[in-house]
C-alpha positions as CSV (number, residue, x, y, z in Angstrom):
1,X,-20.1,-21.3,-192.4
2,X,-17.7,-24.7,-192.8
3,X,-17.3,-23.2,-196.2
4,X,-16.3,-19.9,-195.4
5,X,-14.1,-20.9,-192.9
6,X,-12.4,-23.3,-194.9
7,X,-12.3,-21.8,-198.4
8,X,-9.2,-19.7,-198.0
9,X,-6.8,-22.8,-197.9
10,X,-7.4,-23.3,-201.4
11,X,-5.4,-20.1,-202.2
12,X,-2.5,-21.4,-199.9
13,X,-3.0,-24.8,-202.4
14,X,-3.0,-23.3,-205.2
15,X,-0.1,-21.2,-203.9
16,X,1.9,-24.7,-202.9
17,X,1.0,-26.2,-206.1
18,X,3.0,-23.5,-208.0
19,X,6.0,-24.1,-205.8
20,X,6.1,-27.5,-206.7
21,X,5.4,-26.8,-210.2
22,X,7.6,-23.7,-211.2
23,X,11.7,-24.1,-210.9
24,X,12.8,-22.8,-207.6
25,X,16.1,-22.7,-208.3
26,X,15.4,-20.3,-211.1
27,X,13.1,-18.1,-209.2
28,X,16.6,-18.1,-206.2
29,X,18.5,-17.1,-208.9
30,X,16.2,-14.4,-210.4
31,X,15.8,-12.9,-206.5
32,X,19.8,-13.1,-206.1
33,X,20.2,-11.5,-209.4
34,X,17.4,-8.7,-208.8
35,X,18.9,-5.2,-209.5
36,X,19.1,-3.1,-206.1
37,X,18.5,-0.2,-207.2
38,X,15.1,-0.5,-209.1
39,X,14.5,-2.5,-205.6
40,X,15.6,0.6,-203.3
41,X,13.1,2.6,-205.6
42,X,10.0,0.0,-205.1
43,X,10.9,0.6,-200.9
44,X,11.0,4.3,-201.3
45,X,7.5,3.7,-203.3
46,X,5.8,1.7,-200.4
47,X,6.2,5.2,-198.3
48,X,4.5,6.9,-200.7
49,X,1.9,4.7,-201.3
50,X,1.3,4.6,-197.2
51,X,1.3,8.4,-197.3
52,X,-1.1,8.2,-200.2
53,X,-3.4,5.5,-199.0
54,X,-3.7,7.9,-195.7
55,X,-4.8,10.7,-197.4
56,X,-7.2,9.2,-199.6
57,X,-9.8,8.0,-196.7
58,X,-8.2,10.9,-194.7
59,X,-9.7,13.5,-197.1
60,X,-12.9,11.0,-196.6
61,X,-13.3,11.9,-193.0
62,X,-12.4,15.6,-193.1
63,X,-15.4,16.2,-195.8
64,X,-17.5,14.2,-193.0
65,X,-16.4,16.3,-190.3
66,X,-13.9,14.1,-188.4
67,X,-11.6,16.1,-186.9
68,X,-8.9,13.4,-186.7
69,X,-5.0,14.5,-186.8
70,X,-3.3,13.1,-189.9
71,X,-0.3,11.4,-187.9
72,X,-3.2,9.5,-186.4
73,X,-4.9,8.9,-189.6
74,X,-1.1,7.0,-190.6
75,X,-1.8,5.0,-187.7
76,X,-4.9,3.5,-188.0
77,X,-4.4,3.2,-191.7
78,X,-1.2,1.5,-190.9
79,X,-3.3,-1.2,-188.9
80,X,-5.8,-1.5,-191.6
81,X,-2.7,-2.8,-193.5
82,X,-2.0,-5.0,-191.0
83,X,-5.3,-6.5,-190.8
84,X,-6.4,-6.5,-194.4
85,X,-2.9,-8.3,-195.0
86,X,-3.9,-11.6,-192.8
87,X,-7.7,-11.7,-193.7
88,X,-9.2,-13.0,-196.7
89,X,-10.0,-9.7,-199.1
90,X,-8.4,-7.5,-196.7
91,X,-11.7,-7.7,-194.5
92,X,-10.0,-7.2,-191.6
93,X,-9.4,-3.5,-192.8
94,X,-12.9,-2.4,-191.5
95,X,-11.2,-2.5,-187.9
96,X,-10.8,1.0,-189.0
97,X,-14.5,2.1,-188.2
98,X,-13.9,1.3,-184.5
99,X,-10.6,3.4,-184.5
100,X,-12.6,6.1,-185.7
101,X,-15.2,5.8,-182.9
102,X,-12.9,8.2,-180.8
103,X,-13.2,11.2,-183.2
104,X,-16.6,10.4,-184.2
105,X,-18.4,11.1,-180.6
106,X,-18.6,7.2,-180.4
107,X,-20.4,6.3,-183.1
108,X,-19.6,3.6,-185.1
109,X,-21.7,4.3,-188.2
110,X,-19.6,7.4,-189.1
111,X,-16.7,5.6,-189.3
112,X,-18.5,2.6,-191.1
113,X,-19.2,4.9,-193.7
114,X,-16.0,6.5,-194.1
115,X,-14.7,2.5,-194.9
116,X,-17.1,1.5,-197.2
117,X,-17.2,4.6,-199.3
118,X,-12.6,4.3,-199.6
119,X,-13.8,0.5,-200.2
120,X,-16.5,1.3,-203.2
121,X,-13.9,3.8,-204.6
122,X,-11.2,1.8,-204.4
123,X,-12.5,-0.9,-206.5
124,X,-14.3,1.7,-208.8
125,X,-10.5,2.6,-210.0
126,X,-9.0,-1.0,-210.1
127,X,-12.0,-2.0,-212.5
128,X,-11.8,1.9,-214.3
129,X,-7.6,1.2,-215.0
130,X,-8.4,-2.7,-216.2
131,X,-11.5,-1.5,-218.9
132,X,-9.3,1.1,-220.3
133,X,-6.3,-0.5,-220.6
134,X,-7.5,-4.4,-221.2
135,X,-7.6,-3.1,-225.2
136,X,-3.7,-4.7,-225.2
137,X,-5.3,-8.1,-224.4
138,X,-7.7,-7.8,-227.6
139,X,-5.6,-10.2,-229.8
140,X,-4.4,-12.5,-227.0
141,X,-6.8,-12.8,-224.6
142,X,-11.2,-12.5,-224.6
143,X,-11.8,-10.5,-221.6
144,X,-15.2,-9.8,-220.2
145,X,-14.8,-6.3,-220.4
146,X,-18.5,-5.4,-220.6
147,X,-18.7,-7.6,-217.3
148,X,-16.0,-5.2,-216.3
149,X,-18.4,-1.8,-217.2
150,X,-21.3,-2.9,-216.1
151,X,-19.5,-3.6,-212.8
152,X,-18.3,-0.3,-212.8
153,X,-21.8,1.2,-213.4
154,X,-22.8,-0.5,-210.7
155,X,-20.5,0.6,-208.1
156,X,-21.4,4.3,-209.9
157,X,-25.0,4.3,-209.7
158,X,-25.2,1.8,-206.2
159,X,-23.2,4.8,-204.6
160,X,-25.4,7.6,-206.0
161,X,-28.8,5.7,-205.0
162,X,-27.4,4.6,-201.4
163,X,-26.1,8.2,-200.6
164,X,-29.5,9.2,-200.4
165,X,-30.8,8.5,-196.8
166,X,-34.8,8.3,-197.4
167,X,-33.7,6.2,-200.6
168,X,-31.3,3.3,-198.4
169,X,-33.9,3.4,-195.5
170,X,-36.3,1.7,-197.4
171,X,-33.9,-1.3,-198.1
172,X,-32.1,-1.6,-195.0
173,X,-35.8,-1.1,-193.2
174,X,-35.8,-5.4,-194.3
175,X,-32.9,-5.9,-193.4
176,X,-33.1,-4.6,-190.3
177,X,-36.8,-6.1,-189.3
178,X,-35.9,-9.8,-190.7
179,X,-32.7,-10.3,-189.7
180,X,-31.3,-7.8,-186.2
181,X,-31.8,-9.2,-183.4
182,X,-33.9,-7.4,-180.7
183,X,-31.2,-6.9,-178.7
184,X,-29.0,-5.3,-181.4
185,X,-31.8,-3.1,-182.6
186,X,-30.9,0.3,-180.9
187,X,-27.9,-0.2,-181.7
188,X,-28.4,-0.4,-184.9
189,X,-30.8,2.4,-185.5
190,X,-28.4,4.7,-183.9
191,X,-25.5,3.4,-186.4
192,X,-27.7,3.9,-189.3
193,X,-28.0,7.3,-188.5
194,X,-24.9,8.2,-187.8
195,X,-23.5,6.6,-191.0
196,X,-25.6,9.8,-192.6
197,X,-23.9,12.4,-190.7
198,X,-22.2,14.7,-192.6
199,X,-22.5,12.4,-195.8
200,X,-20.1,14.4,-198.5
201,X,-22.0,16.4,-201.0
202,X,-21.9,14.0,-204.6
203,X,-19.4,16.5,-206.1
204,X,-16.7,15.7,-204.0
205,X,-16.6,12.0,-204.8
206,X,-14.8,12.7,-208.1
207,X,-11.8,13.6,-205.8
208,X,-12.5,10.8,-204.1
209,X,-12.4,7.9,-207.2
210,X,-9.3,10.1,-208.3
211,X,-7.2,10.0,-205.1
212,X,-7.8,6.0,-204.9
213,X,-6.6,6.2,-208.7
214,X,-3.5,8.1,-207.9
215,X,-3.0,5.8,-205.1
216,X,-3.3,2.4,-207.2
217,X,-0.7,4.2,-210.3
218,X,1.8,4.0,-207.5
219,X,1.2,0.5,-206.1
220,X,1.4,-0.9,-210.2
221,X,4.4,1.7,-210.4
222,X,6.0,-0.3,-207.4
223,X,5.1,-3.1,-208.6
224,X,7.1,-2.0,-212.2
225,X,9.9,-1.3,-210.7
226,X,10.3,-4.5,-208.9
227,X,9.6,-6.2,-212.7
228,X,12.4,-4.0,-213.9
229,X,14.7,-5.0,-211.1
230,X,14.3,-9.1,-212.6
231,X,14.7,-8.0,-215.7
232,X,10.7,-7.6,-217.2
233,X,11.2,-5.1,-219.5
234,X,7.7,-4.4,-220.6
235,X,6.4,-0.9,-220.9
236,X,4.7,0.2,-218.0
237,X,1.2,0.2,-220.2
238,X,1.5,-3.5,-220.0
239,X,1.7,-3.8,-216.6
240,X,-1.7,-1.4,-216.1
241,X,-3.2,-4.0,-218.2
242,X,-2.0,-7.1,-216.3
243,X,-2.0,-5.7,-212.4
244,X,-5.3,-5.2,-211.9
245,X,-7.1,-7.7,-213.2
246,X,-4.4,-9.9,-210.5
247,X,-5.7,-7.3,-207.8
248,X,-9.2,-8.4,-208.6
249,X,-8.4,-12.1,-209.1
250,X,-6.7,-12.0,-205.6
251,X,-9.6,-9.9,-203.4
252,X,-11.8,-13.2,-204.2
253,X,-11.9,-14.8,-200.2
254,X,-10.5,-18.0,-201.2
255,X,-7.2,-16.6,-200.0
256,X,-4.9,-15.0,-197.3
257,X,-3.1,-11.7,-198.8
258,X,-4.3,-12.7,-202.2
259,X,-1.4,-15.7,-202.3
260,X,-1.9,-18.4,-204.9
261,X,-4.6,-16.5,-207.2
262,X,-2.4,-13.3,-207.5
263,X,0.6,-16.0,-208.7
264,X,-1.3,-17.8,-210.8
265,X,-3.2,-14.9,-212.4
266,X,0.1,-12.7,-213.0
267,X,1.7,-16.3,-214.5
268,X,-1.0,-16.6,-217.1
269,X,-1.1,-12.7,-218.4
270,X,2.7,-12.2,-218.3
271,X,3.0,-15.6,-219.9
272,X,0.7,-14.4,-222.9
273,X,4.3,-11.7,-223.1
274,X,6.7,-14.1,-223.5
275,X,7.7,-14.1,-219.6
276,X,9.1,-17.0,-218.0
277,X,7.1,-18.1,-214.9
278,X,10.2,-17.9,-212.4
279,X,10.4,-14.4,-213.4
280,X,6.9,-13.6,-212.6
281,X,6.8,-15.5,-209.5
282,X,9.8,-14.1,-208.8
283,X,8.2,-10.9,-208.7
284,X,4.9,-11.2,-207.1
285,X,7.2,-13.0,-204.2
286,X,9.4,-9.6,-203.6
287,X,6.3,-7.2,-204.4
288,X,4.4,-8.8,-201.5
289,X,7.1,-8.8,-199.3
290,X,8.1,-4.7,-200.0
291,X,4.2,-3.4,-200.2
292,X,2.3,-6.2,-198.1
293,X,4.9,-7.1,-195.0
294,X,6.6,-4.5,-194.4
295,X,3.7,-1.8,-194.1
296,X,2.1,-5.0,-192.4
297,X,4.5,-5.3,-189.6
298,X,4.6,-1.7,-188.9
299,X,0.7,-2.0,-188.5
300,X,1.3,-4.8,-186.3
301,X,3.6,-2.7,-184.2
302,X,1.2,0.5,-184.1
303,X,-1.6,-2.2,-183.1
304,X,0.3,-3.4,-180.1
305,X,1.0,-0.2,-179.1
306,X,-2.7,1.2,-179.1
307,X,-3.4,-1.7,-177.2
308,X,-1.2,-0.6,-174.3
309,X,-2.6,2.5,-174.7
């Protein structure tokens, strides 16, 4: 538990270290110098990607039957964002499963498995876009790309075997014997059963790994824009090759908001490009502040409001 506890600092480290390392004053000048423009077009892009990171687990719920209004669905997801931003690999994001409770007769499983199911798609895409485009690292870099498919497989086939009620009953049956308290017990049963309620039919999950696809092109797209804006002229290929193997780097929990490993990560691959360091750094500082602060703060806001409610 010590460990846990005190393993994110060695992102913030890690973080520092490359402050003291990289020029500063290079990195001031590369932000001073940033082209507005291709910046005003990475701001515009955060609001799509907020609308598109809505409707993604949004389109989740309605195949389960949760009748919740989109403007609400913008809401919670907006304090997802602001949760996920200050926990270690955004774990703070499942606060959306209680949110849910309200539309969901008050059960918590329902929304549980709305969560986990954006989650397991979500990182189904960020693996799919690394293994196809990772072939532009094949003279530069040995990547683990069958570590990279298998992982995929698994997410594929774990999702297929676990959708299956009578199939997941069996496992959790150990889990929930060995380890659940017996105060905790009916509680859990009834959770367990309501994460089955209305489970989408196996079909519909296509549209589910492609929405969280579409909605990762337009975070890497923002993120290209803001390379433009410093002057990163690499085709936008390059940056689907490079982006989310930093995404996966960063969702390790040895960080807050994926700050240090994301830096260090995006340094190495651009590097292998010919890109100076205070560039890169330059733009992982202003990506994080357009996609990560400022959809956190207006989560923070929407939070403290619901609280008042």
């Amino acid at each position: 538990m010590k460990l846990k506890k005190y393993l994110p600092i060695f992102g913030i480290l890690l973080f520092i270290y490359i402050l003291v390392k990289i020029d500063l004053q290079a990195v001031l000048s590369e932000i001073q110098n940033a082209n507005i423009y291709f910046l005003l077009i990475g701001v515009f892009l955060v609001f799509v990607m907020m609308l598109s990171e809505t409707i993604k687990w949004f389109t989740i719920a309605r195949f389960q039957n949760i009748k919740i209004p989109f403007s609400e669905a913008f809401k919670i997801n907006m304090i997802d964002n602001y949760y996920g931003f200050i926990t270690p690999s955004k774990v703070g994001s499942v606060i959306r499963a209680e949110y849910l409770r309200k539309y969901t007769e008050g059960h918590f499983g329902k929304g549980l498995f709305n969560f986990i199911i954006d989650k397991v798609m979500d990182l189904s895409a960020i693996i799919f876009i690394a293994i196809i485009f990772s072939y532009n690292f094949k003279d530069k870099l040995d990547l683990p790309i069958g570590f990279f498919t298998a992982l995929f497989l698994f997410f594929v086939f774990g999702t297929l075997f676990f959708l299956k009620k009578e199939r997941s009953e069996v496992i959790l049956r150990i889990i929930y014997r060995k380890l659940v308290p017996n105060r905790f017990r009916d509680q859990a049963k009834s959770s367990f059963e309501s994460f089955y309620d209305h489970v989408p039919k196996k079909r519909y999950f296509i549209l589910f790994f492609l929405l969280n696809l579409f909605n990762w092109i337009i975070n890497y797209t923002l993120a290209y824009s803001v390379g433009l804006s410093l002057g990163i002229n690499l085709p936008f290929i390059y940056y689907l090759s490079i982006l989310p193997l930093a995404t996966l780097v960063s969702l390790i929990p040895i960080s807050v908001a994926g700050l240090g490993t994301r830096e260090a990560t995006l340094i190495s691959l651009f590097g292998l490009f010919g890109i100076t360091a205070a560039k890169v750094f330059s733009m992982s500082i202003i990506s994080l502040l357009i996609a990560g602060i400022i959809p956190a703060i207006v989560g923070a806001s929407y939070a403290f409001i619901k609280k008042l409610e």
